[in-house]
C-alpha positions in Angstrom: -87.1 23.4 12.3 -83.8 21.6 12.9 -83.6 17.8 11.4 -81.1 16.7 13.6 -82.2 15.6 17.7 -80.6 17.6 20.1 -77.9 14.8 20.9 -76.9 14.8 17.7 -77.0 18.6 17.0 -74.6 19.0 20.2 -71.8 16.5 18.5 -71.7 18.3 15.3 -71.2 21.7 16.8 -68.9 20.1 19.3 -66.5 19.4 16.5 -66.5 22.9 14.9 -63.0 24.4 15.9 -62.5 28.4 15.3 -59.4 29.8 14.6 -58.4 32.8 13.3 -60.6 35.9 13.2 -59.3 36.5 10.1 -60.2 40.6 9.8 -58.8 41.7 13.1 -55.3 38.9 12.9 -55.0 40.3 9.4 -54.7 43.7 10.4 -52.3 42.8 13.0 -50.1 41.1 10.5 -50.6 44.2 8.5 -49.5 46.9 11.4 -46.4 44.1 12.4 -45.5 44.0 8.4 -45.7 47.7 8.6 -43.8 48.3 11.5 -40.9 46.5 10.4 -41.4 43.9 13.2 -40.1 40.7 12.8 -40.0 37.3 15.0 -43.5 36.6 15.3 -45.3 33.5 14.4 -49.1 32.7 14.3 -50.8 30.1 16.5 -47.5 28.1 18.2 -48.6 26.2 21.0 -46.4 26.6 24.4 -46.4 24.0 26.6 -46.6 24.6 30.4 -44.5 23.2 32.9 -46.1 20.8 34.7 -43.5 21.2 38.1 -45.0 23.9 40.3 -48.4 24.7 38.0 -51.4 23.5 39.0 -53.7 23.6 36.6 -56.6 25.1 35.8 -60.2 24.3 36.6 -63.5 26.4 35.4 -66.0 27.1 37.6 -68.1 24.6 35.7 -65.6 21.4 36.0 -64.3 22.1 32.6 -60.6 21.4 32.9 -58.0 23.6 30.8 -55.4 22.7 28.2 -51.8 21.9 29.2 -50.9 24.1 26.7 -51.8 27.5 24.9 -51.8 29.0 21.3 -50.9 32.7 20.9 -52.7 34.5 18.1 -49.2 35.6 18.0 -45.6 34.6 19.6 -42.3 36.5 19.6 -40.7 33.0 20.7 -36.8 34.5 21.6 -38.2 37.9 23.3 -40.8 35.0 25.2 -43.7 37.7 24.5 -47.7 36.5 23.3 -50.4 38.3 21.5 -53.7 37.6 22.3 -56.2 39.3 20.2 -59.7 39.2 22.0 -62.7 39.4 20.2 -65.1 41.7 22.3 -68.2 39.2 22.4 -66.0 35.7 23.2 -64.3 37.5 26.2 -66.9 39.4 27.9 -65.6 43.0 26.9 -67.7 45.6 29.5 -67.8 47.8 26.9 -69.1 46.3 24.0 -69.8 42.7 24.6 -73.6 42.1 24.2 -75.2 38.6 25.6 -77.5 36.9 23.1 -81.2 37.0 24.8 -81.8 33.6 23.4 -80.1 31.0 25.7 -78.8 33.2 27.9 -77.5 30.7 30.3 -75.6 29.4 28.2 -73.9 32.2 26.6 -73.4 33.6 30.0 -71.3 30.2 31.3 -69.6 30.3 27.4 -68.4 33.2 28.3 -67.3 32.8 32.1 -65.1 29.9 31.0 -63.8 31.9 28.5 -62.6 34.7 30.8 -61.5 32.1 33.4 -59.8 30.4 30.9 -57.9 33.4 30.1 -56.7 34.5 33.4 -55.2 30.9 33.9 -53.2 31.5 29.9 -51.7 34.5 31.2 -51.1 33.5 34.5 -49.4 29.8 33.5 -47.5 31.7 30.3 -45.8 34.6 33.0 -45.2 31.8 36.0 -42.9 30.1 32.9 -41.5 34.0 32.0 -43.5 34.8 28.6 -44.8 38.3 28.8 -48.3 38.5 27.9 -50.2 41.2 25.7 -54.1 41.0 25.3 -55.9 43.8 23.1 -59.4 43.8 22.5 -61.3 44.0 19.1 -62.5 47.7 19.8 -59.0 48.9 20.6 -57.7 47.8 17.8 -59.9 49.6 15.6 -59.0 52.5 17.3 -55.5 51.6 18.0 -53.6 53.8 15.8 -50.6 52.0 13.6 -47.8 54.3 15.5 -49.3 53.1 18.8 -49.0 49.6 18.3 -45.9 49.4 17.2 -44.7 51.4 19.8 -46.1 49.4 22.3 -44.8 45.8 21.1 -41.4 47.2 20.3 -41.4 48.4 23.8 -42.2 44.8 25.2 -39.6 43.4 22.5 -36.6 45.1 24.0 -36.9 43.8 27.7 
């Protein structure tokens, strides 16, 4: 049984910020360390433009940030990373909803998927490429691959 009211059990989890899922960014630091590719850095925030963008609503209300942070950022070649774990962002092929509190998971994750589209749609209208790989794929995602395919996006 939980000690805490409801009310009060919201506002504490409210003020529990992720970052960093440390197995899958740590392998990506490992295959860029690897590769030999440099330039990157972890979690910069880029600002969007406010001339021109309009910002982004949920379907819920829930307004998005002016800003974003990359998992990672090539900030000359204007390219981000965006490593997606398969349960936050609604993967169709492996992302499982939680039968407890289903609505609520399913919203969670909505937003989250609406909030992306507007990330990669604000970071291209202001010209940063964008790259998004799932969990799964990167643990099938040989080394050679993914190098391969951010050097590729590097040179442009």
């Amino acid at each position: 049984m939980d000690r805490l009211f409801a009310e009060a059990r919201s506002v504490l989890m409210a003020q529990i910020r992720g970052r960093d899922n440390k197995r899958t960014e740590t392998k990506i630091v490992g295959l860029l360390k690897k590769s030999h590719i440099t330039g990157w850095r972890r979690h910069v925030a880029i600002k969007f433009r406010k001339e021109g963008l309009r910002f982004g609503v949920a379907s819920d209300g829930t307004v998005f940030k002016k800003s974003v942070r990359p998992d990672f950022a090539f900030p000359k070649q204007m390219v981000a990373l965006f490593v997606d774990g398969c349960f936050w962002h609604g993967c169709p092929k492996c992302g499982r909803l939680p039968k407890s509190q289903a609505n609520f998971w399913s919203a969670k994750i909505l937003r989250n998927k609406e909030r992306d589209r507007f990330q990669v749609h604000a970071l291209r209208q202001i010209g940063w490429r964008v790259v998004r790989i799932r969990e799964h794929e990167l643990h099938c995602m040989d080394s050679e691959r993914f190098a391969r395919k951010i050097k590729f996006l590097l040179r442009k």
